[in-house]
N, C-alpha and C positions, 0 to 999 in steps of 0.2 A: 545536522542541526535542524533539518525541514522536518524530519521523524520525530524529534522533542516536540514542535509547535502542535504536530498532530494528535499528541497523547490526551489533551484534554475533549477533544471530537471523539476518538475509539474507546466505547466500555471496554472492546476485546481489543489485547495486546498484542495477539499470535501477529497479525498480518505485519504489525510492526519490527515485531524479532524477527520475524521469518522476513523480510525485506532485508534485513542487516545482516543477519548470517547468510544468506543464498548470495548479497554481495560477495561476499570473499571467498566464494566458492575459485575452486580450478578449474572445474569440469563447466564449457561454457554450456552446452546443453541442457543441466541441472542449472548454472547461474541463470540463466534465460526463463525456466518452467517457476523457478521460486518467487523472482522477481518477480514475476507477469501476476501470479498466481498471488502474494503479497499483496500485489500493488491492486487486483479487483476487490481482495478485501478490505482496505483501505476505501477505496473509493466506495462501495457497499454499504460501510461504515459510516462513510461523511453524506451520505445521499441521507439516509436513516436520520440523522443527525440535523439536516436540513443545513449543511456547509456546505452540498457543491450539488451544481445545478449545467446541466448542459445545455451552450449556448448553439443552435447553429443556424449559421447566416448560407442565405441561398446564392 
């Protein structure tokens, strides 16, 4: 459901499918490198987009 909310932030869809299918991966090694790999283009996406912004506290 969090993937749906995101589609209107990403022009590019890849990092979204590619988040969903490397979930149901077997191989945790492959599900580890797709997700990771997904999920920076995702965030990538929502920086560009000016939706996410990192906060850090000292």
């Amino acid at each position: 459901m969090a993937l749906r909310c995101l589609l209107p932030h990403c022009p590019e869809k890849w990092p979204l499918a590619l988040y969903w299918d490397s979930g149901s991966q077997t191989n945790e090694i492959g599900r580890a490198q797709g997700v990771t790999a997904a999920f920076n283009g995702i965030v990538r996406q929502l920086r560009r987009a000016g939706c996410y912004e990192e906060v850090f506290e000292p």
